[in-house]
GUGUBA-261613 format. One record per residue: residue in three letters; chain; x, y, z of N, C-alpha, C in turn. Coordinates in steps of 0.2 Angstrom, whole numbers. Example, Ala and Ser with C-alpha at 12.3 -4.5 7.8 and 13.67 -1.06 7.14 Angstrom:
% residues 2
 residu chaine   n.u   n.v   n.w  ca.u  ca.v  ca.w   c.u   c.v   c.w
    ALA      A    66   -28    39    62   -22    39    66   -16    39
    SER      A    64   -11    35    68    -5    36    64     0    39
END
This chain:
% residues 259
 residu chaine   n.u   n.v   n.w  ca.u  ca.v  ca.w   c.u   c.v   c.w
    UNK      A   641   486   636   636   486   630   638   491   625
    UNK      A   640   489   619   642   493   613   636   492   607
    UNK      A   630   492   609   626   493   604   625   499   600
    UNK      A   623   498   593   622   505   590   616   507   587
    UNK      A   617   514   584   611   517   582   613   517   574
    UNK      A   607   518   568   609   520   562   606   528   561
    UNK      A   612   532   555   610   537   554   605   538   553
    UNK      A   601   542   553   595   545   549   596   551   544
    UNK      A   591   552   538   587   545   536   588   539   530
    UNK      A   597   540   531   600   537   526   608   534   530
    UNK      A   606   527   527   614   524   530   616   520   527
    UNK      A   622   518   526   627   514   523   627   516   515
    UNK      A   632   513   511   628   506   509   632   502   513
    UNK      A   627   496   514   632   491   518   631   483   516
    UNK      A   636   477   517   633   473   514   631   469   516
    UNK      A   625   468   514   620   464   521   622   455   521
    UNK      A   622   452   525   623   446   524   617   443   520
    UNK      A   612   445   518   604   441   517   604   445   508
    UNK      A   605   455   509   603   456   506   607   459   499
    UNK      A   614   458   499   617   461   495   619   468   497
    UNK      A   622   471   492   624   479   493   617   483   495
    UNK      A   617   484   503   609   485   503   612   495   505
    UNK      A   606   499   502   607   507   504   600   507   512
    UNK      A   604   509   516   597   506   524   592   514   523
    UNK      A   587   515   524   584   520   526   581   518   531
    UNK      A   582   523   536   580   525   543   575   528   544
    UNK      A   570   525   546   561   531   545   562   535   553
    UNK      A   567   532   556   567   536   565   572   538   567
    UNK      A   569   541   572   573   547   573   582   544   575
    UNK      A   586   550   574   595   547   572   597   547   581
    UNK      A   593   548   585   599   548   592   594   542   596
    UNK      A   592   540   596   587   534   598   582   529   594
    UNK      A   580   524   598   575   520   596   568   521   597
    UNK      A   564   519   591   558   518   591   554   512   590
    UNK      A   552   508   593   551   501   591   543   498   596
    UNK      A   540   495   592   535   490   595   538   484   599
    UNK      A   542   480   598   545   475   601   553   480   606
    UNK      A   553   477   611   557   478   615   563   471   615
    UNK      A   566   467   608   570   463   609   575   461   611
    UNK      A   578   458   617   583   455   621   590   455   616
    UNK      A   587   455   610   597   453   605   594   460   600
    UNK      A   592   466   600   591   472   597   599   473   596
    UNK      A   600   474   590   607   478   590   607   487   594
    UNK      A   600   486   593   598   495   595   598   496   601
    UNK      A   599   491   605   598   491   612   590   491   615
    UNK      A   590   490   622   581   492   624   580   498   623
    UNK      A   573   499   622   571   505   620   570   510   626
    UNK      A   570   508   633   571   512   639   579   518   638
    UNK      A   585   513   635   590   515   636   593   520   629
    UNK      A   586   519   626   589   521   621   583   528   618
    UNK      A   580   531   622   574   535   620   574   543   615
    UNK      A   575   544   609   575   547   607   572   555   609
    UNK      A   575   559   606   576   565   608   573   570   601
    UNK      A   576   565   596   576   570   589   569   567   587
    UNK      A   566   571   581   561   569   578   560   563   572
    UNK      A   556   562   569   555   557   564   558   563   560
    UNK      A   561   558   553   565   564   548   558   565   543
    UNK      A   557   570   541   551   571   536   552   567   530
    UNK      A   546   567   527   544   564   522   550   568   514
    UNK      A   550   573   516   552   579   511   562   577   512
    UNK      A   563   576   518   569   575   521   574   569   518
    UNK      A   567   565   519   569   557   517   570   557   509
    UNK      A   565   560   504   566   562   498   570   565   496
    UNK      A   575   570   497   579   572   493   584   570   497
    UNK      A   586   565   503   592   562   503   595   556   500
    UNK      A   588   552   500   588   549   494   589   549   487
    UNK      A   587   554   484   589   558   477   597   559   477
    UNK      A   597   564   481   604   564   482   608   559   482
    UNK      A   609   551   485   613   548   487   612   543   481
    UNK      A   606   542   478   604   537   471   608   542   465
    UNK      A   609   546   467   611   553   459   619   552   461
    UNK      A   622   550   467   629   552   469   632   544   465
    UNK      A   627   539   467   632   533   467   629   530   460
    UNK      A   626   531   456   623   532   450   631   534   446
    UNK      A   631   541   447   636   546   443   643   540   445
    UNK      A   644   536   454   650   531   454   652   526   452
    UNK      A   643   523   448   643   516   445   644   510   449
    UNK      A   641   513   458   640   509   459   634   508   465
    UNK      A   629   506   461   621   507   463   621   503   467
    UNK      A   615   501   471   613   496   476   609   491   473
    UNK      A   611   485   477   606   478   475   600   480   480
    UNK      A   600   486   482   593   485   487   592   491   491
    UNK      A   585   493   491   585   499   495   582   497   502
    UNK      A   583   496   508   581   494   514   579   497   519
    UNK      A   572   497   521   569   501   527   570   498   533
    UNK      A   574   500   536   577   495   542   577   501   548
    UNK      A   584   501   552   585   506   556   583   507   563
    UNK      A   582   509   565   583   510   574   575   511   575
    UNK      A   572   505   574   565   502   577   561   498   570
    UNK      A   554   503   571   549   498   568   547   504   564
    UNK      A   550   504   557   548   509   550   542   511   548
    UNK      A   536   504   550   529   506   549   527   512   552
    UNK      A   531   513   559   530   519   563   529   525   563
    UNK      A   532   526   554   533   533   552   527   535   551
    UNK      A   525   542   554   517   543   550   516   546   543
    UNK      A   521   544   540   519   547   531   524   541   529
    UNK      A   525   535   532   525   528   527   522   525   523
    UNK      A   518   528   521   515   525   515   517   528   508
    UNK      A   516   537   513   519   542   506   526   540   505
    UNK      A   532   539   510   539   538   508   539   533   506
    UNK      A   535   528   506   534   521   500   536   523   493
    UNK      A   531   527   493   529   529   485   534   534   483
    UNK      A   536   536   484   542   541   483   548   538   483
    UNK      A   550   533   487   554   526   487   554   524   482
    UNK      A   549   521   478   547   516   473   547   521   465
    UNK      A   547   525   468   548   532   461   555   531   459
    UNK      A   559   534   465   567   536   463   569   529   463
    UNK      A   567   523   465   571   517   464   569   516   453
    UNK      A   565   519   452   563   516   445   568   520   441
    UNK      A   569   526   443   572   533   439   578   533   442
    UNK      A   583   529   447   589   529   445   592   520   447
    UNK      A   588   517   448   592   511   448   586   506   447
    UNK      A   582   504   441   577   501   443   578   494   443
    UNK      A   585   490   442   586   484   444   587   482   450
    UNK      A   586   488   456   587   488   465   581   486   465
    UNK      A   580   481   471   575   478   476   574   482   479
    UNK      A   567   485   484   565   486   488   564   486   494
    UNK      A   565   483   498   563   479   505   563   483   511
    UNK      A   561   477   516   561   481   519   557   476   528
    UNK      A   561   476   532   560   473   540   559   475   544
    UNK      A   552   470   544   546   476   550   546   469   554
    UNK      A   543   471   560   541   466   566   532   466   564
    UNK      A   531   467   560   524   463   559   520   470   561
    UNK      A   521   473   568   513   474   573   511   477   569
    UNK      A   510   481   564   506   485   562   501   486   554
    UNK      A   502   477   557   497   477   549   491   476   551
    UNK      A   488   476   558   482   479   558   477   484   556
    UNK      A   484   488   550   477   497   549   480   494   542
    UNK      A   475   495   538   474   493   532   481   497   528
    UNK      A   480   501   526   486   505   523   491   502   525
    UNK      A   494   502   528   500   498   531   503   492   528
    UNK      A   496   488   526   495   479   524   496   482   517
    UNK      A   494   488   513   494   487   508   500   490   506
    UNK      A   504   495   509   509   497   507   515   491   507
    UNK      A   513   489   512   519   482   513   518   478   508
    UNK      A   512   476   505   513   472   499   515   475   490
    UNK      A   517   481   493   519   486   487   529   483   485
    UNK      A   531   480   491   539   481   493   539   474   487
    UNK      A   548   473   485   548   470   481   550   462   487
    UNK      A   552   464   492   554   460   498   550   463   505
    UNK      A   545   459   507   543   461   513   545   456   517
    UNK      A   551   458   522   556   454   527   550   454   533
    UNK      A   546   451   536   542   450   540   546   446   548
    UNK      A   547   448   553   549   445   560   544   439   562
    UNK      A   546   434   562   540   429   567   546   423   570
    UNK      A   549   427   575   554   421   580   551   416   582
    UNK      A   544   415   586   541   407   588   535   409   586
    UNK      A   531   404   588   523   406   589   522   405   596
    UNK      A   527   404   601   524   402   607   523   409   610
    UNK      A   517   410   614   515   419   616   520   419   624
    UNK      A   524   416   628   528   414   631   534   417   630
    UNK      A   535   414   626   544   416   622   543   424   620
    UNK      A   536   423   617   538   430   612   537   436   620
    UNK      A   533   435   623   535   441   629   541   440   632
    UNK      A   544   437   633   550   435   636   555   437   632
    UNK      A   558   436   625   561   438   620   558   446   618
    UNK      A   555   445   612   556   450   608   547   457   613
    UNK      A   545   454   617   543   456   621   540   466   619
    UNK      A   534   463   616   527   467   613   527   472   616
    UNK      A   527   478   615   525   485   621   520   485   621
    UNK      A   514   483   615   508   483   616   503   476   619
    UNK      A   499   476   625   496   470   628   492   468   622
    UNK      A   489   472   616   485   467   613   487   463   607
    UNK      A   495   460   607   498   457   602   494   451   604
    UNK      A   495   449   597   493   441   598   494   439   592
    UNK      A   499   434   591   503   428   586   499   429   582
    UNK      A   493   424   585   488   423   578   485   426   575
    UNK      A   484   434   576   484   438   572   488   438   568
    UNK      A   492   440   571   500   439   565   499   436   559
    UNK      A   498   428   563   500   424   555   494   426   550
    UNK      A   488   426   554   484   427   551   484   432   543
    UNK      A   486   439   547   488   444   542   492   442   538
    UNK      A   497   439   540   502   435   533   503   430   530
    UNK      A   495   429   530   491   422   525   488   427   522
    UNK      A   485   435   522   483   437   519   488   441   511
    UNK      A   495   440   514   501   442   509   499   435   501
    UNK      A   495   431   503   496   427   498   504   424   495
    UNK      A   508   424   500   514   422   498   520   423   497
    UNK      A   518   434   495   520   439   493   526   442   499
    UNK      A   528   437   503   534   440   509   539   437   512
    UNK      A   544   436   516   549   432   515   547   432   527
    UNK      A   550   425   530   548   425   535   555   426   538
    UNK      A   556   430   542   565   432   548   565   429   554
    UNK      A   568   423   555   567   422   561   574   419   565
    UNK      A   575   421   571   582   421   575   581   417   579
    UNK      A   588   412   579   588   407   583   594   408   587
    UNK      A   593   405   594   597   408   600   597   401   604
    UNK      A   604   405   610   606   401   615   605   406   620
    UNK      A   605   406   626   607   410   633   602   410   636
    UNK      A   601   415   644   597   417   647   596   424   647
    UNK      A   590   425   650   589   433   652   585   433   657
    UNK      A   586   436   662   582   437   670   582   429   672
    UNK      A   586   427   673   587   420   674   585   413   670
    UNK      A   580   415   666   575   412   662   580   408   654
    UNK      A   579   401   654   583   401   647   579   403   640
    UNK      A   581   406   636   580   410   630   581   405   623
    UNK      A   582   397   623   586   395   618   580   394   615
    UNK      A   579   393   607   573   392   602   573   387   597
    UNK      A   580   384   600   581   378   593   579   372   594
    UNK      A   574   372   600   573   362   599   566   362   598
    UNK      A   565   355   597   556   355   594   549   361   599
    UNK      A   553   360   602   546   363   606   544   371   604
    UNK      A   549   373   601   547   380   596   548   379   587
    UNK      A   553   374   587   553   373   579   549   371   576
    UNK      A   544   364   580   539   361   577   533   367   576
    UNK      A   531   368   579   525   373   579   526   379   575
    UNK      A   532   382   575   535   387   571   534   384   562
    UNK      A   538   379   561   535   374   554   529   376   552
    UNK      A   525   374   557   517   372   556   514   380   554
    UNK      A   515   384   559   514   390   556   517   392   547
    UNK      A   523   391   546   526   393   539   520   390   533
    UNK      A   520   383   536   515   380   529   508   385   531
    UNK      A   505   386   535   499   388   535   500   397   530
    UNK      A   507   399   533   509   405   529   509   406   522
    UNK      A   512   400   521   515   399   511   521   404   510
    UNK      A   525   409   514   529   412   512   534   411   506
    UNK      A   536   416   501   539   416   497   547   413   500
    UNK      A   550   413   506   554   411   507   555   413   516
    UNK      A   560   410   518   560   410   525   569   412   526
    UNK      A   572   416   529   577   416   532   579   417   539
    UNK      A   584   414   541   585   412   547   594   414   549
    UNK      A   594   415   554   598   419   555   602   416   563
    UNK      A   606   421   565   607   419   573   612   427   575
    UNK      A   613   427   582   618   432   584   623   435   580
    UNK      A   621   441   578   627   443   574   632   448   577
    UNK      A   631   452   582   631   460   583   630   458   592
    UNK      A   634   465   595   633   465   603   625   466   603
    UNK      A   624   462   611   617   460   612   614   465   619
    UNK      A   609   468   620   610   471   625   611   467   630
    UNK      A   607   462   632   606   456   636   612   453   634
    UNK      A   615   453   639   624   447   638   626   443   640
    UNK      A   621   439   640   621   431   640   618   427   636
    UNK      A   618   430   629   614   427   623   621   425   620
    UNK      A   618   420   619   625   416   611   621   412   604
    UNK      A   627   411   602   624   410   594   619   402   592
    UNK      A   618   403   588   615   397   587   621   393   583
    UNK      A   621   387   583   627   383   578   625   382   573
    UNK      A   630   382   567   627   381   563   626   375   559
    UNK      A   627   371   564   624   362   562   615   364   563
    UNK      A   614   366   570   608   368   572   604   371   567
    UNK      A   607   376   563   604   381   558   601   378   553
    UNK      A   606   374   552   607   370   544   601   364   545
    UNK      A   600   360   550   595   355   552   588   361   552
    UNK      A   587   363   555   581   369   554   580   372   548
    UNK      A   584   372   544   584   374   536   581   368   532
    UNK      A   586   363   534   583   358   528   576   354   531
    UNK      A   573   357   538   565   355   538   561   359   531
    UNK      A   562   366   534   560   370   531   559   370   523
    UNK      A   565   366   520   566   365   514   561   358   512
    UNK      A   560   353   516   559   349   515   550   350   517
    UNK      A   549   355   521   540   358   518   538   361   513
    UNK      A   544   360   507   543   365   501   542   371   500
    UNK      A   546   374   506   548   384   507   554   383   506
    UNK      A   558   390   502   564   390   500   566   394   507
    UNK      A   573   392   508   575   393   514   583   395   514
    UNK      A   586   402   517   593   403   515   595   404   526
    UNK      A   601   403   525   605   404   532   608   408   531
    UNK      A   610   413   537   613   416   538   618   415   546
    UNK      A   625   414   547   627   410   553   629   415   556
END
């Protein structure tokens, strides 16, 4: 297994397939993961095997390496299409995410204010109100919902906390009014003997139904891209993709692939 970590609390630029020239910021800690879902295809690997050592990087940390690296590629001329909260887990995480938001949304005005803001969270944490709101501060809120079936989801991307529950989820992202974009990864394999595939009706259809109850500003879709900790996953086709696309398209949500 060759999975990776990203630096903290700045990495790449890198091009993202979805996102353009995207700058990642890492809200955790650089020698492990921190994350609510424990996901079977993490590029980060399980979080058992991967438990960090080192601390969240400070709010103050995060701030002037930011400054720094916007001021270095500024002076290059060659800025980002995106500033991106990604990295080794779940970035709601951080306990002064709200402040690094805002300090975020500061330096992106004062040196590149044509960069997007985004940022891929697995959801759990919009619970606490501040959170719901900071999220709907992002110019892109990449939100995770692989099925609605509560099955798969512990079997797959499988909740560390027992009080998850889907319909919460959508719930809360009916309450974005439209303001988020939906992430969700289609697969082939098994894991603990169990098959993991999610691209026939019996997760697509109900998946659909959820998106229109949603209204998302748009929906991407993706498949295996990266070593999996679990190694018996494979990719979804991209005939498969492109059929699940053009449903989606044909509920009146804009829909992009990534193969």
């Amino acid at each position: 297994m060759t999975t990776s970590l990203h630096n903290s609390p700045l990495y790449g630029p890198v091009h993202s397939r979805r996102l353009g020239l995207s700058l990642g910021i890492n809200l955790l800690p650089d020698d492990g993961k921190c994350c609510t879902f424990d996901c079977i295809y993490c590029e980060c690997g399980f979080n058992h095997e991967r438990l960090p050592h080192h601390t969240f990087p400070s709010r103050e940390a995060v701030r002037e390496a930011l400054q720094e690296k916007l001021a270095y590629m500024a002076t290059a001329g060659q800025l980002p299409d995106v500033l991106t909260f990604a990295g080794n887990g779940e970035p709601t995480l951080h306990p002064h995410f709200v402040d690094i938001v805002d300090d975020t949304l500061l330096l992106r005005d004062q040196y590149c204010p044509q960069a997007q803001v985004s940022i891929l969270s697995n959801a759990t944490q919009m619970h606490r109100p501040a959170i719901r709101e900071a999220l709907m501060r992002f110019d892109r809120t990449i939100l995770k919902l692989d099925t609605v079936d509560p099955i798969y989801i512990n079997k797959v991307d499988r909740p560390c906390s027992s009080h998850y529950q889907v319909t919460d989820i959508i719930r809360h992202m009916q309450a974005f009014k439209g303001h988020l974009f939906i992430q969700t990864l289609f697969m082939h394999g098994c894991f603990e003997g169990a098959t993991v595939s999610n691209t026939d009706e019996q997760f697509v259809g109900p998946w659909l139904e959820a998106l229109q109850e949603i209204q998302p500003e748009g929906v991407m879709i993706y498949t295996i891209d990266r070593e999996t900790p679990a190694p018996l996953l494979t990719k979804a086709s991209p005939a498969e993709l492109d059929e699940i696309c053009r449903r989606v398209v044909n509920a009146g949500i804009p829909c992009t692939v990534s193969y």
